[in-house]
Backbone as numpy.savetxt, mean C-alpha at the origin, in Angstrom:
# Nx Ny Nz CAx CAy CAz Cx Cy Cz
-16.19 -8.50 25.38 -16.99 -9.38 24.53 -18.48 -9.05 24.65
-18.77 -8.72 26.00 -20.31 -8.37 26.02 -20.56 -7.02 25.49
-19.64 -6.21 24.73 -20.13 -5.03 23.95 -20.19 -5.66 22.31
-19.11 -6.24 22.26 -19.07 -7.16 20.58 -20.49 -7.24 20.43
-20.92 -8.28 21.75 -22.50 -9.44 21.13 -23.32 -8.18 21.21
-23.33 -6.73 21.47 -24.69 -6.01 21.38 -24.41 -5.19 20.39
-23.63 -4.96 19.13 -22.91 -4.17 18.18 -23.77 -4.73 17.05
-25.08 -4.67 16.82 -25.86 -5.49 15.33 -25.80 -4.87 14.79
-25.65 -3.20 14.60 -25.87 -2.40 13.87 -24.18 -1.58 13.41
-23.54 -2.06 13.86 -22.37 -1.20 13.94 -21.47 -1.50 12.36
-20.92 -0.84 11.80 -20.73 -0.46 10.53 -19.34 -0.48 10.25
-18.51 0.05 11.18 -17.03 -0.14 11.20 -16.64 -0.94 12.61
-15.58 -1.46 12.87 -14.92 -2.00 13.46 -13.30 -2.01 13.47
-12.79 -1.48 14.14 -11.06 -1.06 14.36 -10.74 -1.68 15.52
-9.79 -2.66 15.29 -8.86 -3.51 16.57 -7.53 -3.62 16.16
-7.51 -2.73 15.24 -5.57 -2.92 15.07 -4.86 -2.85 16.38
-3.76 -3.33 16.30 -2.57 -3.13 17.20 -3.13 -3.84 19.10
-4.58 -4.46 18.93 -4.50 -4.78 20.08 -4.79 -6.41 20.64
-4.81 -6.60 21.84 -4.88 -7.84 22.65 -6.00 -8.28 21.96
-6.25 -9.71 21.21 -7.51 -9.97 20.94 -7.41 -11.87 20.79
-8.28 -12.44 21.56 -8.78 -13.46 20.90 -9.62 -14.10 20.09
-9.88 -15.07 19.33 -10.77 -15.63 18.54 -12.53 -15.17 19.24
-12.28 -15.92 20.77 -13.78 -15.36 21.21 -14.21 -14.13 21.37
-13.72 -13.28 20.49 -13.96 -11.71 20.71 -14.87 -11.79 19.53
-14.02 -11.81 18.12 -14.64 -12.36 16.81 -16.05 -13.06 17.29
-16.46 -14.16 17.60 -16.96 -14.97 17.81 -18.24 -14.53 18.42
-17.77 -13.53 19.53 -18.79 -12.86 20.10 -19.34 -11.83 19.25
-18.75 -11.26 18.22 -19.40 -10.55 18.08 -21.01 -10.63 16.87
-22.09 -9.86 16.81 -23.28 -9.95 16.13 -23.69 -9.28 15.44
-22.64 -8.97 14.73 -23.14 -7.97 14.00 -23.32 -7.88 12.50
-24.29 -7.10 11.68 -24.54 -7.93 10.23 -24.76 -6.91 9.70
-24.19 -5.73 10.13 -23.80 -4.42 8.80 -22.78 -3.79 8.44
-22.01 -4.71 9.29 -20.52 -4.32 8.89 -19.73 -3.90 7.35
-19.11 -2.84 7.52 -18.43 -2.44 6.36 -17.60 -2.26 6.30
-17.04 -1.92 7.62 -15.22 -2.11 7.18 -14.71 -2.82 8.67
-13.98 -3.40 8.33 -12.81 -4.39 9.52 -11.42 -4.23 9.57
-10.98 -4.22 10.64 -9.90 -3.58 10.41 -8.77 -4.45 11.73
-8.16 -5.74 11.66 -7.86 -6.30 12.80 -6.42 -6.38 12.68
-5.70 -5.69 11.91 -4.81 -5.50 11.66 -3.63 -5.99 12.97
-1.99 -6.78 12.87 -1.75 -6.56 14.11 -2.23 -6.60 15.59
-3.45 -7.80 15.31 -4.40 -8.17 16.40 -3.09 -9.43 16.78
-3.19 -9.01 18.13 -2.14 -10.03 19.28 -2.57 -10.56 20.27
-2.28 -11.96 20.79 -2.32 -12.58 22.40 -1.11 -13.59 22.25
-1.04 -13.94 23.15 0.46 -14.02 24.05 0.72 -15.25 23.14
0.24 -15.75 22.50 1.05 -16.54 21.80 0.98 -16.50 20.17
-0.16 -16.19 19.74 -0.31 -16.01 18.40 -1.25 -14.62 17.63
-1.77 -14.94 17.31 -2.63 -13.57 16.95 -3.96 -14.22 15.94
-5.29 -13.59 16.15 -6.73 -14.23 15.12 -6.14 -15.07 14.08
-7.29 -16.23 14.17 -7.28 -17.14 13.02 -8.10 -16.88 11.74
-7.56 -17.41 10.66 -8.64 -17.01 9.19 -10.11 -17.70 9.46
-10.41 -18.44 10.62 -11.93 -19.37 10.79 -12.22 -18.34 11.46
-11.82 -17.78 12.82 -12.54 -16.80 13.19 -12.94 -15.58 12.52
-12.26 -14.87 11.45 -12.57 -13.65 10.69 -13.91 -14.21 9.57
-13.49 -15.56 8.63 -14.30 -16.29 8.58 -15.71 -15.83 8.86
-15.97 -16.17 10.03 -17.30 -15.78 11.17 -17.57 -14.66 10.95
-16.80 -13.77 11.06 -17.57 -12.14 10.67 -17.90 -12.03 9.32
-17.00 -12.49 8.71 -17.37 -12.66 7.10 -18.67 -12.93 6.53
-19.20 -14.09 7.10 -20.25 -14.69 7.03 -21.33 -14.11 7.25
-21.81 -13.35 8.39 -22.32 -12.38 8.63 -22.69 -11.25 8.18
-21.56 -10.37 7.33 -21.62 -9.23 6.97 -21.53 -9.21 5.78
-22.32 -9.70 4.80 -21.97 -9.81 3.52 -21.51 -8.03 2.67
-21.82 -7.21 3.72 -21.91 -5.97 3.24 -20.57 -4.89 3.39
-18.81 -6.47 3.66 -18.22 -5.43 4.13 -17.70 -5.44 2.99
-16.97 -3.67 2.82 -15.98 -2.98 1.84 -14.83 -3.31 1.89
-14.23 -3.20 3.84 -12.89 -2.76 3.59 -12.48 -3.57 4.50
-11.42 -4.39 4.45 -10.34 -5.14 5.10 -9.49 -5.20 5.50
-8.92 -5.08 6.24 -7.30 -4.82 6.73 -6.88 -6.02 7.79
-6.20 -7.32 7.00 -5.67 -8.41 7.88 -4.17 -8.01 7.73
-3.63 -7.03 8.08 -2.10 -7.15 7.65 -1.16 -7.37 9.36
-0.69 -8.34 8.88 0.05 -8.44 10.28 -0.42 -9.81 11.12
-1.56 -10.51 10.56 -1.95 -11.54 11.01 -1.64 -13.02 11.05
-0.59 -13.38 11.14 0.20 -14.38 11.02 -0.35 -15.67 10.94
-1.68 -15.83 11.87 -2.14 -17.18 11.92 -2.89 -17.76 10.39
-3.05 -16.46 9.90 -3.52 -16.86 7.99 -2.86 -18.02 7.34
-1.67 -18.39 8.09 -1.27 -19.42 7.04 -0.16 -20.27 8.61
-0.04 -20.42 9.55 -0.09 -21.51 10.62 -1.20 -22.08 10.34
-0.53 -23.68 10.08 -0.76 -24.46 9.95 -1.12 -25.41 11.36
-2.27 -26.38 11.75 -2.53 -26.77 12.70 -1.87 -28.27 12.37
-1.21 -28.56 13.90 -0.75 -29.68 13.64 -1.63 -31.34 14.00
-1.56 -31.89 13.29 -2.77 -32.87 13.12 -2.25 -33.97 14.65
-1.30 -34.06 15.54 -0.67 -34.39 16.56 -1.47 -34.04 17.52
-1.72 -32.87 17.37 -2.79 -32.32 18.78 -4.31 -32.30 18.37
-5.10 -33.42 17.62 -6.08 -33.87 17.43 -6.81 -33.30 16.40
-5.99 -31.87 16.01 -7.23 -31.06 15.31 -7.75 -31.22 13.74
-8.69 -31.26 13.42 -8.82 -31.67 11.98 -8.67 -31.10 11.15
-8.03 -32.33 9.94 -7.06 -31.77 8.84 -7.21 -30.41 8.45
-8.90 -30.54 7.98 -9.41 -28.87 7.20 -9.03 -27.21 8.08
-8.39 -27.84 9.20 -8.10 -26.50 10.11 -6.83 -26.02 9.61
-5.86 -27.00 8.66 -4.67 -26.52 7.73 -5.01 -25.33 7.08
-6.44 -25.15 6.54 -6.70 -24.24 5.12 -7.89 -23.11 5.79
-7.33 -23.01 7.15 -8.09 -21.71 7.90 -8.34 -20.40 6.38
-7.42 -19.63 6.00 -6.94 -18.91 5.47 -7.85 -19.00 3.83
-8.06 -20.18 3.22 -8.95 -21.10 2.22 -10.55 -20.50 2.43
-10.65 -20.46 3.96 -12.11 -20.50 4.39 -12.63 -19.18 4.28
-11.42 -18.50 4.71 -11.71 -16.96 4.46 -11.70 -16.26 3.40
-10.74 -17.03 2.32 -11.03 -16.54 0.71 -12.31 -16.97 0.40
-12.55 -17.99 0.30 -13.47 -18.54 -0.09 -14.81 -17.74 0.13
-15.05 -17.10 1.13 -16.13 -16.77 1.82 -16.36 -15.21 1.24
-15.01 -14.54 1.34 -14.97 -13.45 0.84 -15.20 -13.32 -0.88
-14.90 -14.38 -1.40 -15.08 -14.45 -2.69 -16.73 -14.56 -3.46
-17.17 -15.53 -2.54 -18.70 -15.57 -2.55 -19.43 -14.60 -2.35
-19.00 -13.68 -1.47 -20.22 -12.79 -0.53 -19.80 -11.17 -0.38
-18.31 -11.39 -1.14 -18.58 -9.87 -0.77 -18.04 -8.83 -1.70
-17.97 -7.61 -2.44 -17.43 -6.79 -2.93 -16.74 -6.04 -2.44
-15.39 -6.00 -2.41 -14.94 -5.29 -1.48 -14.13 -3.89 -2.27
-14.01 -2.97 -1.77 -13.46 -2.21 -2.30 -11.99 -1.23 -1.74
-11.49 -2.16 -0.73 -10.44 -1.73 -0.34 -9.50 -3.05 0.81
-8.58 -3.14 0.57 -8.34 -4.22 1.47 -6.44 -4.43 1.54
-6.08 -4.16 2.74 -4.83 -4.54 3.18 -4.44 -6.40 3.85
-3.67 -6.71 3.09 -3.13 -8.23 3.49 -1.66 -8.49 3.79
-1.32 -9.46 3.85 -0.35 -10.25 4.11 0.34 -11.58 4.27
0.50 -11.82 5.57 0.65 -12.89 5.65 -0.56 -14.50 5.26
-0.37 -15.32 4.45 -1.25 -16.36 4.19 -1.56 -16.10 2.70
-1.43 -15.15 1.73 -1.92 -14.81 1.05 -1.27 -14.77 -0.19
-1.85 -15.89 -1.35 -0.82 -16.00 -2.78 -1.62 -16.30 -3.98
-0.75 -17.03 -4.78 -1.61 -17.20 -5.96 -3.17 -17.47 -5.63
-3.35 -18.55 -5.09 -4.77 -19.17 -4.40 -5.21 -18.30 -4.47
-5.08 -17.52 -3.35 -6.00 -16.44 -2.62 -6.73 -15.50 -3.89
-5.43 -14.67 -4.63 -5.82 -14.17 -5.39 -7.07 -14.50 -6.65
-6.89 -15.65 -6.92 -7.46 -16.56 -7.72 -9.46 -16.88 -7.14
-9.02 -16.97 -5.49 -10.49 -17.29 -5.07 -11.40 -15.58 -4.74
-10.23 -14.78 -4.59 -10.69 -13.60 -4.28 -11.32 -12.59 -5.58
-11.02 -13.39 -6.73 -11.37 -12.36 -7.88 -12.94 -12.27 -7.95
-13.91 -12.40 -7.81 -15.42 -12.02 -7.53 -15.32 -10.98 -6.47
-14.78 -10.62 -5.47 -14.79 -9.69 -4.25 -13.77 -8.36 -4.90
-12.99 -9.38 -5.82 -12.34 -7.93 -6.00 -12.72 -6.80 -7.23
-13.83 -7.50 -8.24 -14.42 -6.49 -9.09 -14.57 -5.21 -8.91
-14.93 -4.86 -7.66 -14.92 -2.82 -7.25 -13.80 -2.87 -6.62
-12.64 -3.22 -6.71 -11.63 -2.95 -5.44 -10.83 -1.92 -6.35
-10.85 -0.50 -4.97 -9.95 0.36 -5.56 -8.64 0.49 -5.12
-8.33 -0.04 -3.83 -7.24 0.42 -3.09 -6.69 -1.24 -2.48
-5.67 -1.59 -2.48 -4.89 -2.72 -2.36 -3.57 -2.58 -1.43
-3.36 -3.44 -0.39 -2.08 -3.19 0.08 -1.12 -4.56 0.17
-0.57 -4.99 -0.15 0.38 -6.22 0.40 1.71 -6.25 1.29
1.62 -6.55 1.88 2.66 -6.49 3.14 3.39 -7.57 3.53
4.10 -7.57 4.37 4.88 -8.27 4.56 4.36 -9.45 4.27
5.15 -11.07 4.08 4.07 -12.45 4.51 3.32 -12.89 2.83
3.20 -12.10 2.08 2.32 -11.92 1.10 3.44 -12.42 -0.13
2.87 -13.87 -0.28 3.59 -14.78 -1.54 2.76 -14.66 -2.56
3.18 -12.90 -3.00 2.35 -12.76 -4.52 4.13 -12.32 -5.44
3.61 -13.99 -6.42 5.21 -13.59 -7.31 5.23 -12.30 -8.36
6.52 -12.52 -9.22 5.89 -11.56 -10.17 5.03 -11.67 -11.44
4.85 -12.94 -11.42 4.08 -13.24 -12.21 2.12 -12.96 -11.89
2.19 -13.26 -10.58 0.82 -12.86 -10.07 0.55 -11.54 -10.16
1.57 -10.76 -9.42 1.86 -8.91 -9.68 1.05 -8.91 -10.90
1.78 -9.50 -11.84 1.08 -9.07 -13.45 0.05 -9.02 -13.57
-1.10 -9.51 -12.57 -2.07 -10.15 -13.24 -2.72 -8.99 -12.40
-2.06 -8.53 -11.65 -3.60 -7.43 -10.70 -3.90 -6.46 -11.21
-3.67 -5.91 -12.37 -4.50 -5.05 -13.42 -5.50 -5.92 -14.20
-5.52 -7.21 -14.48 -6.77 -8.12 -14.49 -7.61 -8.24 -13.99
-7.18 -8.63 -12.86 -7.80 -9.00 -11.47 -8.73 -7.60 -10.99
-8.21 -6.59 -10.94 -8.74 -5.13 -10.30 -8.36 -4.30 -11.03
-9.55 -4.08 -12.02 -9.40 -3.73 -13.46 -9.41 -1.55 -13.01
-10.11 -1.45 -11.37 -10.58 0.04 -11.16 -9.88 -0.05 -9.97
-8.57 -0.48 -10.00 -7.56 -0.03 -8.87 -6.91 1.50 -8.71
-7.53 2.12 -7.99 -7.00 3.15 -7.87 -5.73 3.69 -6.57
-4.79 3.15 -5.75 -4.56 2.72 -5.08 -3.63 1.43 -5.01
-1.87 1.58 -4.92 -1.55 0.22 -4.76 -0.46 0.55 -3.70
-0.46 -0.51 -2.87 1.11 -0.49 -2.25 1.59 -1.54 -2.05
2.72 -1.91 -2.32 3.60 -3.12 -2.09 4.75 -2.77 -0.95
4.72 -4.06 -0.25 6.12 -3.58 0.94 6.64 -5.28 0.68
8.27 -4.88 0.57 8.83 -6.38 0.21 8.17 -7.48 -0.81
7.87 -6.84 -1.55 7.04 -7.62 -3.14 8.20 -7.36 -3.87
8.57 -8.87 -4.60 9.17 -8.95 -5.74 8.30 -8.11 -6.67
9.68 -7.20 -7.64 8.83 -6.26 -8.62 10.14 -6.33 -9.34
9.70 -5.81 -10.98 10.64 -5.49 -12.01 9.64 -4.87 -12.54
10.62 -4.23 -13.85 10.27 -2.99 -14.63 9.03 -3.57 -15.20
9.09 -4.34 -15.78 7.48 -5.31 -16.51 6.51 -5.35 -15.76
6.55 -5.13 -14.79 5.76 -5.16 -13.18 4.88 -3.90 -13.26
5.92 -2.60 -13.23 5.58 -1.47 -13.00 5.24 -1.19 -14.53
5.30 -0.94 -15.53 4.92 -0.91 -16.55 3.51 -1.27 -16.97
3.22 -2.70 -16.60 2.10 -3.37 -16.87 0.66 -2.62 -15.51
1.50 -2.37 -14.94 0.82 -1.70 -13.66 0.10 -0.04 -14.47
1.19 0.60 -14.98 1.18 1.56 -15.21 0.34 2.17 -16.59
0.66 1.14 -17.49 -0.45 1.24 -18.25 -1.38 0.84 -18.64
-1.85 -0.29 -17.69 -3.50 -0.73 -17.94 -4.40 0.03 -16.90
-3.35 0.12 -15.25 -4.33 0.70 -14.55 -4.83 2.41 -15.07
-5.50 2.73 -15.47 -5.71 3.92 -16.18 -6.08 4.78 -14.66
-6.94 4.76 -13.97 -7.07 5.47 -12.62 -6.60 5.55 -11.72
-5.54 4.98 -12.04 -4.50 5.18 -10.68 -4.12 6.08 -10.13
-4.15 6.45 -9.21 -3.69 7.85 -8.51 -2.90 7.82 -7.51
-2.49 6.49 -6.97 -1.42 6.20 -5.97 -1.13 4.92 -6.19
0.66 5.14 -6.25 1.32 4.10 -6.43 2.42 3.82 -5.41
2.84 3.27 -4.56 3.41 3.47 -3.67 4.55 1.43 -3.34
5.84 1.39 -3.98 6.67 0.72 -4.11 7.85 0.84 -2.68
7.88 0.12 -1.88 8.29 0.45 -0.61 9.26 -1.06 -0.41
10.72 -0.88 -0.10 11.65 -2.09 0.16 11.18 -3.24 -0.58
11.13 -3.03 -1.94 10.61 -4.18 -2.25 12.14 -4.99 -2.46
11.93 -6.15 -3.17 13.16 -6.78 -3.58 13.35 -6.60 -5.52
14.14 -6.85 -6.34 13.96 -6.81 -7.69 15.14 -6.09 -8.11
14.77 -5.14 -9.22 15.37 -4.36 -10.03 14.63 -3.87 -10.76
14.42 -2.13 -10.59 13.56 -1.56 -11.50 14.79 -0.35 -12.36
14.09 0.30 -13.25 15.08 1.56 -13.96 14.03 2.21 -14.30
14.76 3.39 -14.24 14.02 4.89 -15.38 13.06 4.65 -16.44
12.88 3.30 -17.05 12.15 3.15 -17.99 11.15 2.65 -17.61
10.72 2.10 -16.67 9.54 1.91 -16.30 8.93 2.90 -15.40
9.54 4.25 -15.19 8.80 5.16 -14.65 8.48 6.65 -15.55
8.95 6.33 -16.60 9.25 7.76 -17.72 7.75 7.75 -18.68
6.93 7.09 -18.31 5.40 6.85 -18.96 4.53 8.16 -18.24
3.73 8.20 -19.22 2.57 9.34 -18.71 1.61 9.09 -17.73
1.83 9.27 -16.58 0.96 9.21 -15.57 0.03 10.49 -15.27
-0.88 11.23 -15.56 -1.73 12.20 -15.38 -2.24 12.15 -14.28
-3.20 10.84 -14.28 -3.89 10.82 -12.72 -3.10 10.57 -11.49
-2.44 9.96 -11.75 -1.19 9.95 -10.27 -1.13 11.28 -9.20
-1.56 10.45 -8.09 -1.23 12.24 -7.32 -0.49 12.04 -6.37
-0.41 10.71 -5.81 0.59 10.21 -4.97 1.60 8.91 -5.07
2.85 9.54 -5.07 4.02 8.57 -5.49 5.08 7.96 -4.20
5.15 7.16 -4.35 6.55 6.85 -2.60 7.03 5.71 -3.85
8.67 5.48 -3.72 9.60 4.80 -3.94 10.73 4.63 -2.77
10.70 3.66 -2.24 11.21 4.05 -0.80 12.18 2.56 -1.11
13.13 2.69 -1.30 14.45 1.79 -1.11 14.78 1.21 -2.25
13.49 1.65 -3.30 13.83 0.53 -4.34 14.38 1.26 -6.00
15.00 2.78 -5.92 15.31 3.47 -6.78 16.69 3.93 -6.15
17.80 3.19 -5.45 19.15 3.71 -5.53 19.89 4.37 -6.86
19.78 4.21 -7.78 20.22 4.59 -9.11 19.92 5.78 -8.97
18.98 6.21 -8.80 18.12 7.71 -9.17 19.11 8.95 -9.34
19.22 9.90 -9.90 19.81 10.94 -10.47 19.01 11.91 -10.50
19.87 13.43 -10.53 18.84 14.68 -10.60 18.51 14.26 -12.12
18.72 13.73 -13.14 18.27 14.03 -14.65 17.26 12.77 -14.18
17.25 11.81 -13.23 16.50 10.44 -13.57 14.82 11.22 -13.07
15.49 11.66 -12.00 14.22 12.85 -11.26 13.24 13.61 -12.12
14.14 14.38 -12.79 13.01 15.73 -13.89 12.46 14.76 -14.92
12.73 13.61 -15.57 12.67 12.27 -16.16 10.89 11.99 -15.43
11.08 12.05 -14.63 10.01 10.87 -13.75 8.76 11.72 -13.78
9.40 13.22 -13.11 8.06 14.66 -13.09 7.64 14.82 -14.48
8.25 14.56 -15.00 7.69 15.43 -16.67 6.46 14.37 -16.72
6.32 13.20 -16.32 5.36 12.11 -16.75 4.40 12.02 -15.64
4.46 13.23 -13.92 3.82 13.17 -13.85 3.08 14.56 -12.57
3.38 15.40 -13.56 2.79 16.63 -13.83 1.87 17.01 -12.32
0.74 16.02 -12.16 0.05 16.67 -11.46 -0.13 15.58 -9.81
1.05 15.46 -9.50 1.35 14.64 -8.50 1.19 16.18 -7.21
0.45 15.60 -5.74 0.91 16.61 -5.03 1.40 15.92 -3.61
2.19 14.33 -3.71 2.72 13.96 -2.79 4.01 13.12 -3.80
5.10 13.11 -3.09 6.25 12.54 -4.03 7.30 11.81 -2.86
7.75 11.00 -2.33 8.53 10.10 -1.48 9.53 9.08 -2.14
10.72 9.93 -1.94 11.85 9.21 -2.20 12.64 8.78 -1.42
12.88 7.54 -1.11 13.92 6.91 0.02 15.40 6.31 -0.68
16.41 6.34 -0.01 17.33 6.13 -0.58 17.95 6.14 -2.08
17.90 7.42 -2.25 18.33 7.81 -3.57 19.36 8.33 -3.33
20.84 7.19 -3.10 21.71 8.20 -2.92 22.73 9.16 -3.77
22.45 9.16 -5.04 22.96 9.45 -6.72 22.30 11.00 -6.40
21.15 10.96 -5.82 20.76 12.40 -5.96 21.63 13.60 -5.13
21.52 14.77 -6.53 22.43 16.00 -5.60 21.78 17.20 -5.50
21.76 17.15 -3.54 20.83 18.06 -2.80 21.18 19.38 -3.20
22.41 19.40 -4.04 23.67 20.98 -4.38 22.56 21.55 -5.06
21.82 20.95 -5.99 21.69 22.07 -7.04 20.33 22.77 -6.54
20.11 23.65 -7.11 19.01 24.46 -6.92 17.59 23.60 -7.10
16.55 23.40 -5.92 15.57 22.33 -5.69 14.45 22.66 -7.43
14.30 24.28 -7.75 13.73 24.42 -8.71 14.26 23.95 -10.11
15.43 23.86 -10.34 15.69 23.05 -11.24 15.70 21.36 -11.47
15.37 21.04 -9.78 14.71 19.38 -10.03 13.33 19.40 -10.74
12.32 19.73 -10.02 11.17 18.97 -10.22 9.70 20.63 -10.41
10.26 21.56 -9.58 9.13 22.29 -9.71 8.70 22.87 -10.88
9.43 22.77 -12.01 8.42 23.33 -13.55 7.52 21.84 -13.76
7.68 20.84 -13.26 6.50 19.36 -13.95 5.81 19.49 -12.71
5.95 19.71 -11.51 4.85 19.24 -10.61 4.95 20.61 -9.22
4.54 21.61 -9.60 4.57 22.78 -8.97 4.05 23.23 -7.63
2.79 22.05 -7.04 2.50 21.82 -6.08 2.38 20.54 -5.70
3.36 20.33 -5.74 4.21 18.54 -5.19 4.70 19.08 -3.77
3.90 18.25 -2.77 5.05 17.60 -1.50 5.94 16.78 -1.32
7.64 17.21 -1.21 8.43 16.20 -1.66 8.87 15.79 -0.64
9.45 14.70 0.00 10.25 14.19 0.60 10.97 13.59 0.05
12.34 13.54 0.44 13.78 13.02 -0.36 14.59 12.73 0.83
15.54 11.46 0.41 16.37 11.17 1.42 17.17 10.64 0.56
18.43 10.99 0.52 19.15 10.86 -0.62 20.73 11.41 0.22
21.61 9.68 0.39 22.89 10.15 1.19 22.95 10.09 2.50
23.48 11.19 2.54 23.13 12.08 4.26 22.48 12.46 4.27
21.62 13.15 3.15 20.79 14.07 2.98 19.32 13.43 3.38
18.74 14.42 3.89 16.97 13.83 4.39 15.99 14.98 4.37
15.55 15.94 3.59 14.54 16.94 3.15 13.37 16.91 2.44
12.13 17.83 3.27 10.74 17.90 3.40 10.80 19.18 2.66
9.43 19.42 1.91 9.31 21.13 1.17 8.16 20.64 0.48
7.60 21.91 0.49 6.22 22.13 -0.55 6.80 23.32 -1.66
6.72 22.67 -3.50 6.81 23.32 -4.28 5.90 23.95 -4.55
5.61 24.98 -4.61 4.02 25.69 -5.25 4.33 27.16 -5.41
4.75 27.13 -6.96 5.00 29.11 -7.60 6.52 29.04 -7.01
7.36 28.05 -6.89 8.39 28.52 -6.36 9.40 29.66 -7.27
8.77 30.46 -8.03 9.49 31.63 -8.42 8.86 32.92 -7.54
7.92 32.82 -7.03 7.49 33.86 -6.15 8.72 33.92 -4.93
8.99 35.19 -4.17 9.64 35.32 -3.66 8.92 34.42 -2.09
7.67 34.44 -2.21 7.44 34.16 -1.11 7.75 32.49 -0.67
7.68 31.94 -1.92 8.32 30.45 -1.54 9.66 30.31 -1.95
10.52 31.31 -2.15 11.74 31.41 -2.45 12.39 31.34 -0.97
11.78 32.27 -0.44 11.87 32.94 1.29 12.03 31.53 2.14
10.61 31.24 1.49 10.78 29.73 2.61 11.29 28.49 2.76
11.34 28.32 1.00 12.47 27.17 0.46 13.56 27.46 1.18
14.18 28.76 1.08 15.82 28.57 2.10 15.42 28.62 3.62
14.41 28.59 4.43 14.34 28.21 5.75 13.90 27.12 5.78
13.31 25.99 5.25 13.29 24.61 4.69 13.98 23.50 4.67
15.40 23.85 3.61 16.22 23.41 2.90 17.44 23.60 3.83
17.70 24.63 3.76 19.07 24.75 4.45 19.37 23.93 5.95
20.19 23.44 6.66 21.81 23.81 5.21 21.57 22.85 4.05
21.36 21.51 3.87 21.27 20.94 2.98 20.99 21.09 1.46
20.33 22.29 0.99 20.37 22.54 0.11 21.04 24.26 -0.51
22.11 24.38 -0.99 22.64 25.54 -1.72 21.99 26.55 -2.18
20.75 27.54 -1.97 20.05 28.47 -2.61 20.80 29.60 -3.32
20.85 30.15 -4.21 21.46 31.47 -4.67 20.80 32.41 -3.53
21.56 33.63 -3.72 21.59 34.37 -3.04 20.27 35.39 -3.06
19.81 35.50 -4.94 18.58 36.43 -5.10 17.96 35.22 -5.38
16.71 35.42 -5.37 15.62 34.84 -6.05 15.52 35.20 -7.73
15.66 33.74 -8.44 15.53 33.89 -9.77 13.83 34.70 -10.56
């Protein structure tokens, strides 16, 4: 704590993943902060409150970037039995609120405590926000979903983990956010299809679908690349329809030629970089790559 209170000048701040109490926050003095990052902050019984972050908030009108994901006490509720007053219910209130007033932020991971409200008090902070994460804890329906191409009109940057989503979801996502360049759909819950991913995505450069495209097919695959051409990260989780048999260049490498793919599809679980794969030299390496899992012909086409 006695390094916190001498930090006035300090600009970032990283405490993910560790032991922390409120009087750490509390202690600290600092008023140029730009990015925070308390992610997965723990003590033996609970983990930071939204009054204490609050406090830094207040302070730093100058921060960008946020990362409360994992913070549970955002929405524990204080029980009015053990004396404490009512307004300590809407910890989580104090911290929208504050952030909404004072700050522009332009990047920010959440979770737990965090829903319609939030979204609603957070729209002044979120005018420059390019990059967005929601995580676990995070009661944004799909109706709210809809609205964050409103809301964060220069989102470049999204990820959802366990977010209700449907095709109207991803669609509405897909064609208002015009700068998007990473989209990243991870265990969510819903039902999506091929038709909400067969749109022209140009700027897209990084894609993950991770649990929530079982359907997927080698035709649903070349389907998805044709729309988005100049992707050079691609993450597929449980696609088990897909077949590792056929030759990897007839999936995806004529639409996205220097794509990093990961696929897990079945039994199957394979890493590879497409780039010129008609040159012999990534022909060479595709079959030390791939194999056994994937079938190569014998010459190079």
């Amino acid at each position: 704590m006695e390094l916190m209170s001498k930090a006035q000048t300090l600009k970032s701040l990283v405490l993910r993943d560790t032991y922390l109490i409120d009087d750490t926050l509390y202690s600290f003095s600092g008023i140029s902060l730009e990015m925070l990052d308390v992610s997965n902050t723990m003590v033996s019984q609970s983990n930071i409150s939204g009054v204490a972050l609050a406090h830094i908030v207040h302070g730093n009108p100058a921060l960008k970037f946020l990362n409360v994901r994992g913070c549970k006490n955002l929405i524990q509720l204080e029980s009015k039995s053990n004396g404490a007053d009512p307004s300590s219910s809407y910890f989580h209130r104090d911290l929208c609120t504050l952030l909404g007033k004072k700050c522009k932020l332009e990047e920010i991971a959440l979770g737990w405590g965090f829903s319609q409200f939030s979204l609603e008090t957070l729209k002044p902070a979120f005018v420059s926000l390019r990059a967005i994460t929601i995580g676990l804890g995070g009661s944004f329906s799909e109706d709210l979903l809809g609205l964050l191409p409103q809301a964060c009109p220069l989102l470049e940057s999204i990820v959802l983990y366990f977010q209700l989503i449907s095709d109207s979801i991803v669609k509405n996502i897909i064609a208002y956010l015009r700068h998007l360049q990473a989209l990243a759909l991870c265990y969510c819950l819903g039902d999506i299809s091929i038709s909400s991913l067969c749109f022209s995505m140009p700027n897209l450069k990084k894609l993950r679908l991770e649990r929530v495209t079982p359907w997927m097919t080698n035709d649903d695959l070349i389907i998805l690349t044709q729309g988005t051409e100049n992707l050079v990260e691609l993450s597929l989780l449980g696609c088990r329809l897909l077949n590792p048999g056929q030759h990897c260049s007839d999936w995806v490498s004529p639409f996205i030629p220097d794509c990093s793919l990961h696929v897990e599809c079945g039994d199957f679980l394979f890493s590879t970089l497409f780039c010129e794969l008609n040159s012999n030299y990534c022909y060479n390496n595709a079959k030390q790559l791939l194999l056994p899992f994937i079938t190569i012909p014998s010459s190079a086409p």
